[in-house]
DOLO-275765 format. One record per residue: x, y, z of N, C-alpha, C in turn; residue in one letter. Coordinates in pm, whole numbers, plus 50000, padded with zeros to 5 digits. Layout:
# DOLO-275765
    n.px    n.py    n.pz   ca.px   ca.py   ca.pz    c.px    c.py    c.pz   code
       X       Y       Z       X       Y       Z       X       Y       Z      a
...
END
This chain:
# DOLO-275765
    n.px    n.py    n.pz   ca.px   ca.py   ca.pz    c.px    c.py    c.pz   code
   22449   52161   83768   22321   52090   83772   22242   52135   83895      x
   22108   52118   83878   22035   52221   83955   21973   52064   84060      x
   22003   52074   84184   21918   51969   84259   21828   51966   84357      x
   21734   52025   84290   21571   52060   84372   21507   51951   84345      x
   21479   51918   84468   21387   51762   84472   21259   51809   84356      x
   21261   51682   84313   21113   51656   84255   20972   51598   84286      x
   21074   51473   84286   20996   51390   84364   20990   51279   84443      x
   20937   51155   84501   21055   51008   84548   20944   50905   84438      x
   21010   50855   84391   20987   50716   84348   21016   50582   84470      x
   20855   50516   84512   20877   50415   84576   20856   50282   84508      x
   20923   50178   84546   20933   50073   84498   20888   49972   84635      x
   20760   49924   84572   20709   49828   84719   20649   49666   84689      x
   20666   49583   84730   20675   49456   84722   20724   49326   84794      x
   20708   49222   84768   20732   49058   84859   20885   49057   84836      x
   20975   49046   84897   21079   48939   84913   21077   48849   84949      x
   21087   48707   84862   21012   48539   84879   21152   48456   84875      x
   21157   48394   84970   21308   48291   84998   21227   48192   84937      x
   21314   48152   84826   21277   48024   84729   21357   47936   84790      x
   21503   47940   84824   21569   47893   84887   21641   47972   85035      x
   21677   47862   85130   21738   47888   85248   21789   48039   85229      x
   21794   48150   85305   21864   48236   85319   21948   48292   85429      x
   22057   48320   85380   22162   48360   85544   22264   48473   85492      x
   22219   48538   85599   22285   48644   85601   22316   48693   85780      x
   22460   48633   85772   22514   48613   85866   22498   48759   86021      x
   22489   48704   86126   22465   48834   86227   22645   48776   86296      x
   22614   48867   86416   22744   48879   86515   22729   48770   86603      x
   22883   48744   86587   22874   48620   86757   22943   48649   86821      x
   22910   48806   86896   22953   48847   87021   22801   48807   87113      x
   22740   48816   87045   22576   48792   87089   22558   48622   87116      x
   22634   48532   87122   22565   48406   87133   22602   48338   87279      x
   22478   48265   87269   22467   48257   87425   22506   48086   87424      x
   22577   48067   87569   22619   47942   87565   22548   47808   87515      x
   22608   47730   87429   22588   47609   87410   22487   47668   87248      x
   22488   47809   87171   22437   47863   87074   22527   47834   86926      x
   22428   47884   86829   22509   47828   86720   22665   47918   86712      x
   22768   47877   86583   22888   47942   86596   22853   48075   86474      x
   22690   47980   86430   22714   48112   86240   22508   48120   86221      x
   22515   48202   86365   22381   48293   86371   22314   48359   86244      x
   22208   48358   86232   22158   48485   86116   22171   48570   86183      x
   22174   48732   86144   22134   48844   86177   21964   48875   86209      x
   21997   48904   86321   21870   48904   86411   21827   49088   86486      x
   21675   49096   86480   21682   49253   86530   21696   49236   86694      x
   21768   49335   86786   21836   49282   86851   21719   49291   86962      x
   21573   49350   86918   21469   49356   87044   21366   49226   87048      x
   21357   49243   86878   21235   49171   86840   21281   49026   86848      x
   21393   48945   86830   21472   48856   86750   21445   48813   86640      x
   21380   48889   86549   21336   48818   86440   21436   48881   86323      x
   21508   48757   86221   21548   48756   86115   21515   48851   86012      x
   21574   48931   85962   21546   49065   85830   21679   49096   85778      x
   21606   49121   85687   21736   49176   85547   21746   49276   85581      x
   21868   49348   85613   21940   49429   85614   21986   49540   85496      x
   21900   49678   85507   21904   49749   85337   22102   49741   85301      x
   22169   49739   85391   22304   49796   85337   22330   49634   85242      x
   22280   49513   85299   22306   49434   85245   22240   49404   85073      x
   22139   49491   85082   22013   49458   84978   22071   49561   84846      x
   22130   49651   84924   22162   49792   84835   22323   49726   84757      x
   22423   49685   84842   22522   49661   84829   22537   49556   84712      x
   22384   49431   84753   22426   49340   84609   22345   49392   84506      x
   22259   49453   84506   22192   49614   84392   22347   49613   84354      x
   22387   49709   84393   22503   49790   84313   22595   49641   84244      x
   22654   49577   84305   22790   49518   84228   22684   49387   84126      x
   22581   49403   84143   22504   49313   84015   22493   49432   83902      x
   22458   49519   83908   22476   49640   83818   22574   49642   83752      x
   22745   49679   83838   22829   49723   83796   22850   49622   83706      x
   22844   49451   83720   22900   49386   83669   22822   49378   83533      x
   22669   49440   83547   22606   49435   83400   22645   49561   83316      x
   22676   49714   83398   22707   49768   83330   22921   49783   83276      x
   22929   49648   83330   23101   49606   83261   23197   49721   83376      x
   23099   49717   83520   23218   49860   83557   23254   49757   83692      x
   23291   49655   83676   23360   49606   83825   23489   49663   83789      x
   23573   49691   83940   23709   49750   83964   23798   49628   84010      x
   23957   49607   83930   24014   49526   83941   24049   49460   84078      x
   24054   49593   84166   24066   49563   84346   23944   49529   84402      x
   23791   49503   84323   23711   49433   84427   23603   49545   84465      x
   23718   49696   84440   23634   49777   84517   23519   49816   84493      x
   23407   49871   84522   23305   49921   84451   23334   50073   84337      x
   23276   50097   84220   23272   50157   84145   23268   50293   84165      x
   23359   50375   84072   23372   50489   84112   23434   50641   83988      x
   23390   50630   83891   23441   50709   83786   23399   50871   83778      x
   23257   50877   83865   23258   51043   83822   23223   51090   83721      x
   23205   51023   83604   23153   51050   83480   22987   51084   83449      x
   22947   51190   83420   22825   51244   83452   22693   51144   83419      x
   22758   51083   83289   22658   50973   83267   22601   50855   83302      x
   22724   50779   83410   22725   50690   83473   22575   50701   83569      x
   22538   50584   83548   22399   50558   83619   22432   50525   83763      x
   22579   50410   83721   22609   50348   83879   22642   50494   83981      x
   22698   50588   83937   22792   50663   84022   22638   50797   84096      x
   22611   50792   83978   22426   50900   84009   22320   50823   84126      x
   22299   50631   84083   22190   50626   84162   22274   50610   84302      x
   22344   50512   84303   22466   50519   84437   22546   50581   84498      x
   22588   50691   84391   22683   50751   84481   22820   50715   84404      x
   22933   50763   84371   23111   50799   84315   23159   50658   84454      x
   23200   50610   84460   23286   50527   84589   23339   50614   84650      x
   23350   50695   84766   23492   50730   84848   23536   50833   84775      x
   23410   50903   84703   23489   51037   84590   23356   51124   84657      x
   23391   51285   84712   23354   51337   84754   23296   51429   84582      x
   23178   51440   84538   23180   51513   84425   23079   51578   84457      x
   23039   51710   84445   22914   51782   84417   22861   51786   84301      x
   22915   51707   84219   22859   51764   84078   22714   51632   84064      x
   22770   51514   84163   22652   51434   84124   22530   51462   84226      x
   22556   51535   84362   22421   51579   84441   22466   51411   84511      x
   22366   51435   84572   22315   51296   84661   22338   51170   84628      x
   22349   51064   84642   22291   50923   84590   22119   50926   84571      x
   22099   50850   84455   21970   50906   84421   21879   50730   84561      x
   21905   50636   84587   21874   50552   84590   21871   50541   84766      x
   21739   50498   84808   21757   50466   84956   21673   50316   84988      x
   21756   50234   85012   21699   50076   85071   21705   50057   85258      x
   21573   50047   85239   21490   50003   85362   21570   49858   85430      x
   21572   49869   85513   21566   49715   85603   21408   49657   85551      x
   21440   49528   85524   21343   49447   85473   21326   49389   85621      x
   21166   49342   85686   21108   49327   85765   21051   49163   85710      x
   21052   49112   85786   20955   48954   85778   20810   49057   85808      x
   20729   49017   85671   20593   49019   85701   20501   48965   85816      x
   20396   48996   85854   20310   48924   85939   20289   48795   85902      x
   20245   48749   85826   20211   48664   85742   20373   48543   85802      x
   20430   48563   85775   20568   48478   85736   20585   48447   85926      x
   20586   48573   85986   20602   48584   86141   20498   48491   86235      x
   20414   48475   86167   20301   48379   86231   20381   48263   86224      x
   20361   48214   86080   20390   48105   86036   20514   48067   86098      x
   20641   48111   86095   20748   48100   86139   20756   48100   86277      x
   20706   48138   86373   20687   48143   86522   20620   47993   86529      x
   20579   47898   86470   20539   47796   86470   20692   47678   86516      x
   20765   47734   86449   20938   47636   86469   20988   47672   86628      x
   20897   47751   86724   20984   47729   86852   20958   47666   86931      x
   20888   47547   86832   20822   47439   86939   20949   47314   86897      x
   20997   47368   86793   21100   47280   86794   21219   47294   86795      x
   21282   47397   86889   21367   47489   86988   21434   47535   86879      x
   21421   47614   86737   21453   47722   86624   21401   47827   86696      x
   21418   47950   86619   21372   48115   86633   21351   48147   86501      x
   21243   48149   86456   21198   48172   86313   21309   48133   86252      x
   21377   48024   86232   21474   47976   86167   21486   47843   86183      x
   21556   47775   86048   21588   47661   86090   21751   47601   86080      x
   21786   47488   86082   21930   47424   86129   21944   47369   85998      x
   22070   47410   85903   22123   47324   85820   22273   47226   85844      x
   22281   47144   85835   22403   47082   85870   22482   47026   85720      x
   22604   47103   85694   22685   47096   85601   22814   47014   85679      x
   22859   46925   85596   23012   46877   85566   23128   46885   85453      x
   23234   46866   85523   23330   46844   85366   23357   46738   85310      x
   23401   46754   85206   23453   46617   85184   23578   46625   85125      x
   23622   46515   85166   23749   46447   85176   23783   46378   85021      x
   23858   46490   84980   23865   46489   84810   23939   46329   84782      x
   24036   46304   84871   24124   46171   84839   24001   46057   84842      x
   23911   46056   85009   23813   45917   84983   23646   45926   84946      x
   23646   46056   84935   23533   46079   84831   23433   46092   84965      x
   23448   46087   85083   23363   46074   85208   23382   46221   85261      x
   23259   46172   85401   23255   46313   85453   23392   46330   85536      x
   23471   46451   85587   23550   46530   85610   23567   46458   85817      x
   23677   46405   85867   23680   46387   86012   23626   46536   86065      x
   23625   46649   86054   23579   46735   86103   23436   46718   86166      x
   23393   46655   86102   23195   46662   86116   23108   46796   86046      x
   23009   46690   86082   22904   46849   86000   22883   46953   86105      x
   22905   47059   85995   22889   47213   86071   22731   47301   86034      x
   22667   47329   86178   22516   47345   86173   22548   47515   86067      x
   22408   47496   86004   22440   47642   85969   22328   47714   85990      x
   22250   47811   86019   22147   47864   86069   22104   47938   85942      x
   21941   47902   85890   21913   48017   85760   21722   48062   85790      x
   21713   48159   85719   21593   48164   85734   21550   48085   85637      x
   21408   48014   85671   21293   47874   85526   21331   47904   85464      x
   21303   47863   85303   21229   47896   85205   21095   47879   85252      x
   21009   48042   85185   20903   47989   85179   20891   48170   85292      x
   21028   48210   85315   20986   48328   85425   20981   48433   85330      x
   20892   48590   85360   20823   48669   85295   20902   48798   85367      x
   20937   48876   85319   20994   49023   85388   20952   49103   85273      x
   20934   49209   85369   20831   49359   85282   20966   49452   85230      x
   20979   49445   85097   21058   49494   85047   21052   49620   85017      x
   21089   49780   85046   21085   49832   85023   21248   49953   84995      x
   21214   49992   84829   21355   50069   84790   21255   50233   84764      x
   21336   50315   84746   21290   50468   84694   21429   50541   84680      x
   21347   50620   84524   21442   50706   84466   21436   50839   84473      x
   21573   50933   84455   21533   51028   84491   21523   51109   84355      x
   21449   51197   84286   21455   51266   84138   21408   51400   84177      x
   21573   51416   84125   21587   51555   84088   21564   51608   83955      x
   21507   51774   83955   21462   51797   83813   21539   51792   83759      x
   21656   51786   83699   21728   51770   83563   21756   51603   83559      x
   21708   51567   83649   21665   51369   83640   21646   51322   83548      x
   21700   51222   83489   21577   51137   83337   21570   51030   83437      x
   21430   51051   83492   21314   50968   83584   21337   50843   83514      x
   21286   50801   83402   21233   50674   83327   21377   50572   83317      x
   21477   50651   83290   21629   50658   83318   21656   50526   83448      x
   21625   50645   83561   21675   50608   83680   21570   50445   83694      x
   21459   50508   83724   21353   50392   83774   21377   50251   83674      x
   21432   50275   83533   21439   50117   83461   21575   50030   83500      x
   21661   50188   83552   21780   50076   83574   21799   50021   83707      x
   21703   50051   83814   21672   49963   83965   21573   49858   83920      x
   21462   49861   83863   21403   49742   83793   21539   49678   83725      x
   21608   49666   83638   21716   49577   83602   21805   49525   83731      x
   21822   49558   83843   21864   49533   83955   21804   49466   84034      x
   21683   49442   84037   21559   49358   84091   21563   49265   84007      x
   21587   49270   83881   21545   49143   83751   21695   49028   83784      x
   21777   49087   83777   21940   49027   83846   21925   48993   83936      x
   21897   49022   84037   21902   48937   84160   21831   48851   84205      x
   21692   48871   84120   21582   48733   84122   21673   48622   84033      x
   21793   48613   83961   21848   48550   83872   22003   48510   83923      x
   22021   48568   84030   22161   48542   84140   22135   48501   84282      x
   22176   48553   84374   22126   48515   84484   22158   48645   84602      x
   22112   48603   84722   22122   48731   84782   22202   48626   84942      x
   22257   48748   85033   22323   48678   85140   22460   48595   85095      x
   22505   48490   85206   22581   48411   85182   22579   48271   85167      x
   22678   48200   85077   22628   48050   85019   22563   48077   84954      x
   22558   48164   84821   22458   48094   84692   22474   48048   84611      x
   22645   48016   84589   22691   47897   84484   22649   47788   84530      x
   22613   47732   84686   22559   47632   84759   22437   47564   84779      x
   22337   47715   84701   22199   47694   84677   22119   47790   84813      x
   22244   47853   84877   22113   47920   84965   22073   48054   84903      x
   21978   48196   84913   21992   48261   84905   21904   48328   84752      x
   21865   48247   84681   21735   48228   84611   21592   48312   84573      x
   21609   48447   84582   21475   48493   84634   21418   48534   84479      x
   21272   48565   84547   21216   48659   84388   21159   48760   84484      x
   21106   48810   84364   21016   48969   84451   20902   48940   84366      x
   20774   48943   84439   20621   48976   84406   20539   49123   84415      x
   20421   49099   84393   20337   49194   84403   20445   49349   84406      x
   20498   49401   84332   20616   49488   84286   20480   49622   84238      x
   20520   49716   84309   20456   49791   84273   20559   49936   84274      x
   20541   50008   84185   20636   50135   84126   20529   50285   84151      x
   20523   50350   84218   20438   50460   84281   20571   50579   84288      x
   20500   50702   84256   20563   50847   84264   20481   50923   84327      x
   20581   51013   84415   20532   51133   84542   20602   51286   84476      x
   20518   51307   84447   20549   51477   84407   20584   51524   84552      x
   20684   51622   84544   20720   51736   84673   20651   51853   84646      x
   20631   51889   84741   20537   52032   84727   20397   52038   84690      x
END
């Protein structure tokens, strides 16, 4: 197979938290008397963003599971089979192949819009960081009450926060373009229909995508 770029297919649009979203950062970073379960934060700006490895990663295993290819160990997908869409736009798992060229697929770090950054810089009057405090408990299956532990704060970005979503593909000429580009739209359509981050059997994590716009860049 011959893999001379063609062209990039960009994919540009809103990422909209319908519900709470968290997607957990590091707590080597927290400063005394700070939460124990931080969002992921940029480490200049401090502001909250989706993370592409995270955006790409639930892309792929919402796929695999539509195209019936989850692996019994969990792992991500990996057959090699020329036809496979998963193994072409992503990449074989941990299988070094030339025969598929590149991963066709590259996801951006999603950015909080201006728009959302205004608005959200409004909560540090009420000592948040573009974020706010959820407080979860357990319960105590025998008396039906909350858990002696106490409630545990959990840190998420609103609903209601906006990040500039941007994915792009890569097409090569022996590509079926229409191919590639419908089955990342089916990956966008799934995950407006699952959730993204962590806790979304819980209700956090909720998003849709707007104003979605599909644009192609010829090379050369």
């Amino acid at each position: 197979m011959s893999f001379k770029l063609k062209s990039y297919v960009d994919f540009q649009g809103t990422l909209v938290c319908k519900t709470g979203l968290r997607i957990g950062g590091s707590k080597d970073d927290i400063e005394i008397g700070g939460l124990d379960n931080p969002v992921l934060r940029d480490p200049v700006t401090k502001l909250p963003y989706v993370p592409g490895s995270s955006l790409k990663g639930k892309l792929r295993s919402l796929l695999e599971y539509k195209e019936g290819k989850i692996t019994p160990t969990g792992e991500p997908h990996g057959c090699r089979e020329q036809e496979c869409l998963i193994c072409t736009v992503f990449g074989p798992h941990r299988i070094s192949d030339r025969g598929f060229g590149p991963s066709r697929i590259m996801v951006r770090d999603a950015l909080l819009t201006e728009e959302s950054e205004r608005e959200l810089r409004e909560k540090l009057e009420t000592g948040s960081l573009y974020t706010e405090i959820k407080h979860e408990v357990s319960i105590d299956r025998n008396t039906g009450t909350a858990s002696r532990a106490g409630p545990r704060p959990m840190e998420r970005v609103p609903a209601g926060a906006k990040f500039d979503l941007h994915v792009t593909l890569r097409i090569f000429e022996e590509d079926d373009k229409e191919k590639l580009v419908n089955f990342v739209k089916d990956g966008f359509d799934l995950l407006q229909h699952d959730y993204l981050g962590g806790s979304g059997t819980r209700g956090y994590g909720w998003v849709g995508i707007e104003n979605l716009e599909v644009k192609e860049h010829a090379v050369g």
